[in-house]
Backbone as CSV, one residue per row, in Angstrom:
resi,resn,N_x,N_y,N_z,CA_x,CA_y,CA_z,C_x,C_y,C_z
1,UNK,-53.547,12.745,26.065,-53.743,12.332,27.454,-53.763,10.804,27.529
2,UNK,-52.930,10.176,28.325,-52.684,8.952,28.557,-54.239,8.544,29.215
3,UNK,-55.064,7.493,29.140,-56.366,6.875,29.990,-55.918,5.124,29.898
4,UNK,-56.915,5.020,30.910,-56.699,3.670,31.261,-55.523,2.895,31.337
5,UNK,-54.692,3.466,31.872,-52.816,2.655,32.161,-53.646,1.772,33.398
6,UNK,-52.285,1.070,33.891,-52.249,0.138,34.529,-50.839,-0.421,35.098
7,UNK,-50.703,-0.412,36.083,-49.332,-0.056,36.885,-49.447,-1.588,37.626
8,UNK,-48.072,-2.614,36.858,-48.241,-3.794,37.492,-46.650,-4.148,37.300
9,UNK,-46.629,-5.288,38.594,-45.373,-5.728,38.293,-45.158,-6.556,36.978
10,UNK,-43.565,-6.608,36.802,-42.952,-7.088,35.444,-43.595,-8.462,35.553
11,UNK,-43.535,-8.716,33.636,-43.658,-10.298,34.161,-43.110,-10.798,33.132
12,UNK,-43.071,-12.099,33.327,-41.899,-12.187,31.520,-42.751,-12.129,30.181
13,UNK,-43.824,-12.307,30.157,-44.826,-11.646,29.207,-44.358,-10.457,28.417
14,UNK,-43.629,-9.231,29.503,-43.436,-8.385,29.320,-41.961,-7.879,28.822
15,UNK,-41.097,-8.972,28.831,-40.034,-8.949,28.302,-39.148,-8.642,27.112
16,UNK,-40.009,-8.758,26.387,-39.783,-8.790,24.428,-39.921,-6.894,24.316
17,UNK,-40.930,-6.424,24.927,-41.242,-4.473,24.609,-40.326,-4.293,25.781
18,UNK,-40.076,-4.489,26.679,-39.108,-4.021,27.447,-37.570,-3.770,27.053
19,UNK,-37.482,-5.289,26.206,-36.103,-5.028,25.456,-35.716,-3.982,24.453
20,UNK,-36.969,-3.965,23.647,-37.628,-3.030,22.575,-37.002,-1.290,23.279
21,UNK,-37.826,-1.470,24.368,-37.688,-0.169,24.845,-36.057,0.186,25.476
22,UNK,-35.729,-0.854,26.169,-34.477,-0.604,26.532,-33.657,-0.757,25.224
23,UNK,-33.605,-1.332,24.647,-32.605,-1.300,23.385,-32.587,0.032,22.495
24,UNK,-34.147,0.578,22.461,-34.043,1.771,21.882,-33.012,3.101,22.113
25,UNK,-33.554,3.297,23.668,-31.788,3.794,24.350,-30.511,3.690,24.703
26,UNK,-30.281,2.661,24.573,-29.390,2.222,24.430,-28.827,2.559,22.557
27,UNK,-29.260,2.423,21.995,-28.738,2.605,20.333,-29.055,4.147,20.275
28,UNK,-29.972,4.951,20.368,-30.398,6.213,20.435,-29.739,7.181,21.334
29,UNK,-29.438,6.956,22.344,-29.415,8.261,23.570,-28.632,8.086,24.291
30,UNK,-27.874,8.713,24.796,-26.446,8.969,25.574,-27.016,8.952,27.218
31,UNK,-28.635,8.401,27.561,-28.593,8.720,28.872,-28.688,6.783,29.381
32,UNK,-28.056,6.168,28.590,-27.574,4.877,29.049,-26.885,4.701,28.436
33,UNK,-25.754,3.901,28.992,-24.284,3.899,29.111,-24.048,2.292,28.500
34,UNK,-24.976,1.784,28.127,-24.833,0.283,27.587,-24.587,0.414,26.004
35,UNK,-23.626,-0.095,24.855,-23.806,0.375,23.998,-23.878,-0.913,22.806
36,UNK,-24.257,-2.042,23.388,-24.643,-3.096,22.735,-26.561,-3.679,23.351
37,UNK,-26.828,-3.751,21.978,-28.373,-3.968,22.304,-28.390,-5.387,23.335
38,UNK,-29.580,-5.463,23.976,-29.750,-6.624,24.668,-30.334,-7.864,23.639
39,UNK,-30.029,-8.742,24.295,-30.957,-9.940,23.307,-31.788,-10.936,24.590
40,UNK,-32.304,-11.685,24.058,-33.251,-12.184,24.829,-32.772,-12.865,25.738
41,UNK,-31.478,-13.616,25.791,-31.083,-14.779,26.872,-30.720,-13.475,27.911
42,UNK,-30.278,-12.637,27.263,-29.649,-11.058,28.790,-30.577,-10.812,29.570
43,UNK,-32.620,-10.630,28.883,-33.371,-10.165,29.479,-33.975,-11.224,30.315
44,UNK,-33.409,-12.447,30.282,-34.121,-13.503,30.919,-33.336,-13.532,31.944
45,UNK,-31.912,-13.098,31.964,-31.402,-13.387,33.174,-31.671,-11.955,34.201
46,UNK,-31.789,-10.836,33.315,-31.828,-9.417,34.076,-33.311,-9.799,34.441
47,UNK,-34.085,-10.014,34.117,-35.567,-10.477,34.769,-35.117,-11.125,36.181
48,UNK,-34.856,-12.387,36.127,-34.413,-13.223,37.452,-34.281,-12.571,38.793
49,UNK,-33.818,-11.426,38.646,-32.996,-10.513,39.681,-34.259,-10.157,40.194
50,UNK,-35.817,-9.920,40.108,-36.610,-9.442,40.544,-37.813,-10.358,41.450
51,UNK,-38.306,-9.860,42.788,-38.913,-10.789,43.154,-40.141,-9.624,43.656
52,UNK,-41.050,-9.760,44.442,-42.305,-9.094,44.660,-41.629,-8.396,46.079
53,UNK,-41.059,-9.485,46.999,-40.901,-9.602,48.029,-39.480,-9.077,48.234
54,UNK,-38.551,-8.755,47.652,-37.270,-8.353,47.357,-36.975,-6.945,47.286
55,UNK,-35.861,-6.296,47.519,-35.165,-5.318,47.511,-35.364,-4.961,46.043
56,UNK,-35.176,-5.854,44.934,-34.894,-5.748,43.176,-36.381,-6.025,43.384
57,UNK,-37.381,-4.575,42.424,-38.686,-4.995,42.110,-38.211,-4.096,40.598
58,UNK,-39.823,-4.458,40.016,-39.769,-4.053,38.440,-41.421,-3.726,38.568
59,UNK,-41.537,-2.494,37.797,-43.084,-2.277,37.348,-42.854,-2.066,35.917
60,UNK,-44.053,-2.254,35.461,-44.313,-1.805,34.037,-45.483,-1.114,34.438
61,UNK,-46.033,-0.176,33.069,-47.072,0.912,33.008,-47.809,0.204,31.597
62,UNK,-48.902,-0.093,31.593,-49.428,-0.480,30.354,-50.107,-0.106,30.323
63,UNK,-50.808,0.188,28.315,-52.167,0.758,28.048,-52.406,-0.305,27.199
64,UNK,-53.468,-0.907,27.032,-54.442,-1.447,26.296,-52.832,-2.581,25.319
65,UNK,-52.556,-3.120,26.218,-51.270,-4.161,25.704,-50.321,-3.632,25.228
66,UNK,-49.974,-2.213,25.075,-48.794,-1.232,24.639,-47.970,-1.000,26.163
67,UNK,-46.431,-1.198,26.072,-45.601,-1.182,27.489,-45.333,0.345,27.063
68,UNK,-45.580,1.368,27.983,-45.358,2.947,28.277,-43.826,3.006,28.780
69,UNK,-43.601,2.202,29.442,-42.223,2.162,30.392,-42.543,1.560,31.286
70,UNK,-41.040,0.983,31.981,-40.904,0.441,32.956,-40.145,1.193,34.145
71,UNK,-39.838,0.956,35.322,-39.295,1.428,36.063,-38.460,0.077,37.396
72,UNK,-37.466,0.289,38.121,-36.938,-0.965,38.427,-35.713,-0.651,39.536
73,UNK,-35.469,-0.898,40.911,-34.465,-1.218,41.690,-33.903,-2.618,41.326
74,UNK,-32.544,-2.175,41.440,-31.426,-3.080,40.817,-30.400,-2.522,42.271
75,UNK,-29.371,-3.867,42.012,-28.294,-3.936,43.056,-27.248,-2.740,43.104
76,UNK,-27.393,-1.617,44.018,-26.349,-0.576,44.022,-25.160,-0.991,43.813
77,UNK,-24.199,-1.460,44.672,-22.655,-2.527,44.725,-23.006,-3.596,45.077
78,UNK,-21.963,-4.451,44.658,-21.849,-5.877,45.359,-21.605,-6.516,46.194
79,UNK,-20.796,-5.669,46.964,-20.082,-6.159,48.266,-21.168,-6.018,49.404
80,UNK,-21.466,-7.067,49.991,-22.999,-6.967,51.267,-23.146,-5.736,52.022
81,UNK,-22.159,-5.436,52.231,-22.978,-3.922,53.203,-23.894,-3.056,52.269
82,UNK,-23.424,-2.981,51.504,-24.404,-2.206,50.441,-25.400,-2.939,50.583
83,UNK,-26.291,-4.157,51.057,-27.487,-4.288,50.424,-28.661,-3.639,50.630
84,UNK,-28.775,-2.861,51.541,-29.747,-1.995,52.244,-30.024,-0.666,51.063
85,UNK,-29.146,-0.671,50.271,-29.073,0.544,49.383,-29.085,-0.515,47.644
86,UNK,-30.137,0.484,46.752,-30.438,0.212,45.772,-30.481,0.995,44.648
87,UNK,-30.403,0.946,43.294,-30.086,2.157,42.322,-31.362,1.797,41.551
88,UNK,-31.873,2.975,41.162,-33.392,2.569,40.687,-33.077,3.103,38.610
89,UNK,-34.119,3.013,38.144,-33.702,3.024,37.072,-35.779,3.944,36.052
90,UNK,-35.710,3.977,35.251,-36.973,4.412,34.324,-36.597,4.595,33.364
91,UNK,-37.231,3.856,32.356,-37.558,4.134,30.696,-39.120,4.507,30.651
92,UNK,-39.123,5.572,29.468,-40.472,5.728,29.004,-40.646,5.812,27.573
93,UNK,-41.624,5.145,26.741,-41.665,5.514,25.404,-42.216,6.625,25.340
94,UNK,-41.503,7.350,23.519,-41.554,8.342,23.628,-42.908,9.328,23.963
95,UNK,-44.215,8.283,23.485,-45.633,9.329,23.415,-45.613,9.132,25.233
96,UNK,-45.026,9.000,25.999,-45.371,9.205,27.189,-44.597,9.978,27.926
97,UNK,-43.676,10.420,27.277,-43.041,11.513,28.307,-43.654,12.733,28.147
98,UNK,-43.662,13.339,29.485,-44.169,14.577,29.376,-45.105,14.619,30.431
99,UNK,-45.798,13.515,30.566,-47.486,13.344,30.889,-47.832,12.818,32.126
100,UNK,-46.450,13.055,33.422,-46.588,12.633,34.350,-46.594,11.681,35.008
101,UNK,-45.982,10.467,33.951,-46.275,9.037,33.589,-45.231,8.350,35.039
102,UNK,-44.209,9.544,34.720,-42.883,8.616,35.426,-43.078,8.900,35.980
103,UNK,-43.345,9.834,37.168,-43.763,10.015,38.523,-44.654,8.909,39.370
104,UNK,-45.571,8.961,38.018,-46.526,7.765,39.190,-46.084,6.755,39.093
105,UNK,-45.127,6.150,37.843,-44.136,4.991,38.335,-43.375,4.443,39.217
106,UNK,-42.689,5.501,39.107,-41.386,5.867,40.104,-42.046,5.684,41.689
107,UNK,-43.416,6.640,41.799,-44.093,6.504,43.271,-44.198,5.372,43.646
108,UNK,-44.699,4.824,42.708,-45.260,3.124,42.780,-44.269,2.001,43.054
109,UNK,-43.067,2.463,42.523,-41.774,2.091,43.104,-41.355,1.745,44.408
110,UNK,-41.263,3.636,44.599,-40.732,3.779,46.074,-41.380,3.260,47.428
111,UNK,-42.825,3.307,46.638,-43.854,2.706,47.736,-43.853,1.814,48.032
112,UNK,-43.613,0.758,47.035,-43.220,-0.910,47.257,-41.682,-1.046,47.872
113,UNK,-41.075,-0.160,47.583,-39.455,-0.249,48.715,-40.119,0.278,50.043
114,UNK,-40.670,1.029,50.387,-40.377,1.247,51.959,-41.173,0.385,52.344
115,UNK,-41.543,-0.565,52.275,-42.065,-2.387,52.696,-40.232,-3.092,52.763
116,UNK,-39.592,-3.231,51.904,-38.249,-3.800,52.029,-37.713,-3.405,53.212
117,UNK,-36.625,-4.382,53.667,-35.191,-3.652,53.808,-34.126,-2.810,53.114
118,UNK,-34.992,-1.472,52.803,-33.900,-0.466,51.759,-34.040,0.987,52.622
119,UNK,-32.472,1.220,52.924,-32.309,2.333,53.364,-32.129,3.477,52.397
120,UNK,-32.108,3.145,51.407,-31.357,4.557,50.386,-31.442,3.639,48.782
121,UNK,-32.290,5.022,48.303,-32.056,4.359,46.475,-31.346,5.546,45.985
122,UNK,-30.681,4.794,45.121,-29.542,5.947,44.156,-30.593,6.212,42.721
123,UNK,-30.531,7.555,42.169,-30.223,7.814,40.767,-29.244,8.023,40.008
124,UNK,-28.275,7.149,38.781,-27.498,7.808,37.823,-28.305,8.598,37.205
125,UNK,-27.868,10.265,36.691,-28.158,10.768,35.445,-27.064,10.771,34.734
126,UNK,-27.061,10.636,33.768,-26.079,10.911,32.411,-26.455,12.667,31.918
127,UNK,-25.666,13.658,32.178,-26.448,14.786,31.556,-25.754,15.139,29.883
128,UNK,-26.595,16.109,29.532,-27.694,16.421,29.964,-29.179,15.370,29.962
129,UNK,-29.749,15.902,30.860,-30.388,15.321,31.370,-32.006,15.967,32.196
130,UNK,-32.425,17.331,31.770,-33.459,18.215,32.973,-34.523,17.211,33.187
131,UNK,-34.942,16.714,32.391,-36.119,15.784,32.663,-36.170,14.862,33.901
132,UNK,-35.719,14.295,33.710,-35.046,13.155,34.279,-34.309,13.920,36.055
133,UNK,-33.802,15.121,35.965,-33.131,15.268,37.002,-34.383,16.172,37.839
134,UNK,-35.249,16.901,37.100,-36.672,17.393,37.438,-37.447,15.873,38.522
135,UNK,-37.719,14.981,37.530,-38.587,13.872,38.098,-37.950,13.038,39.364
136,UNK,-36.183,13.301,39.367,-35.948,12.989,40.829,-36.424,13.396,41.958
137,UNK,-35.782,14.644,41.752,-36.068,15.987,42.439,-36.901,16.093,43.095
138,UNK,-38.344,15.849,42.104,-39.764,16.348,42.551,-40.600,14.564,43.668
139,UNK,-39.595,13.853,43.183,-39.873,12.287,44.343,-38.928,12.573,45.701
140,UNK,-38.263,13.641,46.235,-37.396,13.622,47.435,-36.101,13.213,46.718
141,UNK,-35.561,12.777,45.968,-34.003,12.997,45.865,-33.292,14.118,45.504
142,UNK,-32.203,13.560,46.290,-31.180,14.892,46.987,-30.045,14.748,45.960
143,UNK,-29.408,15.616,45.317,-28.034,15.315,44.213,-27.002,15.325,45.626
144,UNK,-26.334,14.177,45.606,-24.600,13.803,46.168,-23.836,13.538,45.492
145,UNK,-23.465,13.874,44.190,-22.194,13.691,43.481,-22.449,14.108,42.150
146,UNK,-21.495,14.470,41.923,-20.838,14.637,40.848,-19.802,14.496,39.502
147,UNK,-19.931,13.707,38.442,-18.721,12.571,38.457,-18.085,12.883,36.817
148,UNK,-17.609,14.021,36.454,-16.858,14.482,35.374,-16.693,13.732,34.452
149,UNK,-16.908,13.421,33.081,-16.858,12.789,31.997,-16.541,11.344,32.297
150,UNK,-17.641,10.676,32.428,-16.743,9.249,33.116,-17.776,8.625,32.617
151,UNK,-18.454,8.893,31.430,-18.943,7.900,30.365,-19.001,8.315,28.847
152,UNK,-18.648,7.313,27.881,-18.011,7.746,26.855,-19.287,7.493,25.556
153,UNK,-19.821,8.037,25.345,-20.772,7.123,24.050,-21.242,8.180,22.970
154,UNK,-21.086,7.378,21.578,-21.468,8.029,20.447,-19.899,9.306,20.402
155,UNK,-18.662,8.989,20.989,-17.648,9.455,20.598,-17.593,11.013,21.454
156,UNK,-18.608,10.703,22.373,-18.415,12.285,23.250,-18.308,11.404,24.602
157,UNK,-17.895,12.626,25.884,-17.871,12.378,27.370,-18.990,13.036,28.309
158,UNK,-19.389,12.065,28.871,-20.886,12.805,29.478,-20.379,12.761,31.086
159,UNK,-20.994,13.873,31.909,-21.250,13.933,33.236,-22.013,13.299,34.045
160,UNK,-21.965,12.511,35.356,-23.521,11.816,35.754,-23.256,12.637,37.081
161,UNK,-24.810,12.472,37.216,-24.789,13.496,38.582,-25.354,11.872,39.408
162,UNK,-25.401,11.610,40.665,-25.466,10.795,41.740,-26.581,11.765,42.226
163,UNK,-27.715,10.948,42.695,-28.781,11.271,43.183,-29.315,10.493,44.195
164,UNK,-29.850,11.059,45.817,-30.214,9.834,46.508,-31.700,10.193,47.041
165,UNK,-32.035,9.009,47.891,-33.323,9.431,48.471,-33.495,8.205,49.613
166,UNK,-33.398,8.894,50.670,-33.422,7.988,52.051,-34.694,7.616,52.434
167,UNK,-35.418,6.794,52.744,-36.191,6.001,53.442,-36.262,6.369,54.703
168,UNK,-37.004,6.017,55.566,-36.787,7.177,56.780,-37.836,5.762,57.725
């Protein structure tokens, strides 16, 4: 049983286990599509993108100075009409999945977007994927797409399902 977490925004403090954690999936697991580890000048600039007050926020989950996961809205497309719409993202280390962790992340998320200007956050899944497509699910997102082998890693082709969730 996870005790005493602590649900705060990113800070660059937090940068070095974040990479840790994102790099882990990235080298490990087919449910991110990046297949070169990050290094530190990448996470300083992917940090930048986040403000309190912004569409792009970042939480982390911490226990007793150990990062559990993070969770994070990032820019859906580039082209301006899209900015109202955002693609959200969650890592969790491994002793924390399971335990309800990402939910209250993810909440903590969404809660700080409907303060923004955001009409709609996207989920990629990479499947397989139940976990992950469970913990959408169970926050209000709706599956809209479907997108046939259209990522390639570790020498196989994976499916992503498109997942949304409107703001209201």
């Amino acid at each position: 049983m996870l005790k005493n977490l602590q649900i705060r925004p990113e800070q660059k403090c937090d940068l070095t286990q974040i990479k840790h954690l994102y790099n882990h999936h990235i080298k490990n697991t087919h449910v991110n599509f990046e297949t070169q580890p990050h290094t530190d000048a990448y996470m300083q600039k992917w940090f930048s993108q986040f403000g309190q007050n912004s569409r792009y926020q970042a939480f982390v989950v911490i226990q007793g100075g150990d990062l559990l996961g993070f969770a994070c809205s990032q820019k859906f497309k580039p082209k301006p009409a899209y900015l109202t719409s955002v693609e959200t993202t969650i890592y969790l280390a491994e002793q924390a999945i399971g335990q309800g962790l990402g939910k209250k992340l993810m909440q903590h998320l969404l809660a700080h977007l409907t303060i923004q200007d955001v009409r709609a956050a996207f989920a990629s899944v990479a499947l397989p994927n139940d976990a992950s497509i469970a913990l959408n699910k169970s926050l209000g997102f709706k599956q809209v797409g479907h997108f046939s082998q259209v990522g390639r890693k570790f020498d196989q082709f994976y499916d992503v399902i498109m997942l949304e969730y409107l703001f209201t």
